[in-house]
N, C-alpha and C positions, 0 to 999 in steps of 0.2 A: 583451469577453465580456459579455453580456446577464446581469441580476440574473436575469430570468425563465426563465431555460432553465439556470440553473444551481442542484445545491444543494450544503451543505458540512457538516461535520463536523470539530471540532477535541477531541482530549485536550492537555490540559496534566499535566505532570509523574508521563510513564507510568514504571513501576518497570522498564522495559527497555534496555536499550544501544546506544546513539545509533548506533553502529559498523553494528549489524546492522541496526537499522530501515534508514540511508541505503539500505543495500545492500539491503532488500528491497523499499524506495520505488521505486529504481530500475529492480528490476526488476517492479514492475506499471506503474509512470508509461504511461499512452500507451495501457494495454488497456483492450477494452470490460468493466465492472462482473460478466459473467459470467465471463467467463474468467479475471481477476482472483483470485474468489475459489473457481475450480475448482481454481486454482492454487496458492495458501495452504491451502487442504484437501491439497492434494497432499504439499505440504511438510510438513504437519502427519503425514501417513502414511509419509513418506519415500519416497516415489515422483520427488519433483520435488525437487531440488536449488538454491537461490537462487546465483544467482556475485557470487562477490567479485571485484571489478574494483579497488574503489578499496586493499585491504589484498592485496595478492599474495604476501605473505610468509605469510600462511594456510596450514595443512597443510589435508590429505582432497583433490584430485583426483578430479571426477566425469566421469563418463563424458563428454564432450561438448561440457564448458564449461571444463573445467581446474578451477582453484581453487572447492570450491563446499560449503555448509552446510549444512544444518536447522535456522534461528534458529525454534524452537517458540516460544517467547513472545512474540516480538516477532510473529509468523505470527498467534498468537490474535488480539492486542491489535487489531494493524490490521485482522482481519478481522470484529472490532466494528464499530471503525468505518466500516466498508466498510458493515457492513450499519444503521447510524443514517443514516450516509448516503444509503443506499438508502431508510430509512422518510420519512427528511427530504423527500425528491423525491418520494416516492407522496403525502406531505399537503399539497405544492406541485402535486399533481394532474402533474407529468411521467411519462413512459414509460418503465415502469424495464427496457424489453427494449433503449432503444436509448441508455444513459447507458454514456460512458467517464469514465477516471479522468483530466481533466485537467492536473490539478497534486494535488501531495502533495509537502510539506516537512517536514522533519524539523530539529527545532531542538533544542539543550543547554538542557536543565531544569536545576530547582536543585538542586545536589549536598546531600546530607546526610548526616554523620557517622550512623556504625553501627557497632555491636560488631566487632570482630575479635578474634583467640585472643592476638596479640603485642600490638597497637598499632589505634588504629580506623582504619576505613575509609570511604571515601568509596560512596555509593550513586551506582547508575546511575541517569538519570533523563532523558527525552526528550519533548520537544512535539513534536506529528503534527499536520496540519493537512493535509485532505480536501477538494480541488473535484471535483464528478462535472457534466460539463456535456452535456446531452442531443444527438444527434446528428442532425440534420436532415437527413427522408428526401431519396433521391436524385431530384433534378429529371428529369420527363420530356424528350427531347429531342422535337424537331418530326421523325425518322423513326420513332421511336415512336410518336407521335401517329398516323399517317399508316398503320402496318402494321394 
């Protein structure tokens, strides 16, 4: 992967749940930067549903996909960084019509004790980490050339 056709964005130690980030990672992993975050707006409205695949023991059943959510905060979080990302590559001078979401990992933050009513608790906590790599237009063929 070229430094120059790529940009990134990382949070470290977001107040979200590792569980539902993977499962929301996985399902934008691979789409282009618009539809992405057509998508996360979605969820955020409850239109669109994220599926759990890795936790199937999950209640709610959506229409479609079987097991499926509305992780709303973890939906906001990454669709910051969707759009740093996004600013990151327009001051890298790239074409932010034709950047997909390459890679996006989700890693265990540091836990930290928090009040609870019995006994404390441990806090959710996740590192995101954001490659968006530009997509290079489609080469003419020599019957194209030639029509």
């Amino acid at each position: 992967m070229e430094k120059a056709h790529t940009a990134t964005a990382s949070a470290k130690n977001l107040g979200i749940s590792r569980k539902a980030a993977v499962e929301v990672a996985s399902f934008i992993r691979g789409k282009d930067l618009k539809r992405a975050k057509k998508l996360l707006e979605g969820v955020l409205k409850k239109k669109v549903a994220v599926p759990y695949k890795r936790s199937l023991l999950d209640r709610g059943h959506q229409r479609g996909i079987g097991p499926g959510r509305f992780p709303e905060y973890v939906s906001i979080e990454i669709l910051k960084l969707l759009k740093s990302a996004e600013s990151n590559a327009q001051n890298k001078g790239l074409n932010t019509e034709s950047l997909i979401i390459s890679s996006i990992l989700v890693n265990k933050g540091s836990t930290q004790w928090r009040y609870g009513r019995q006994k404390r608790r441990q806090a959710k906590r996740a590192h995101v980490e954001l490659t968006l790599l530009e997509k290079e237009p489609a080469k003419k063929t020599k019957k194209e050339d030639k029509q």
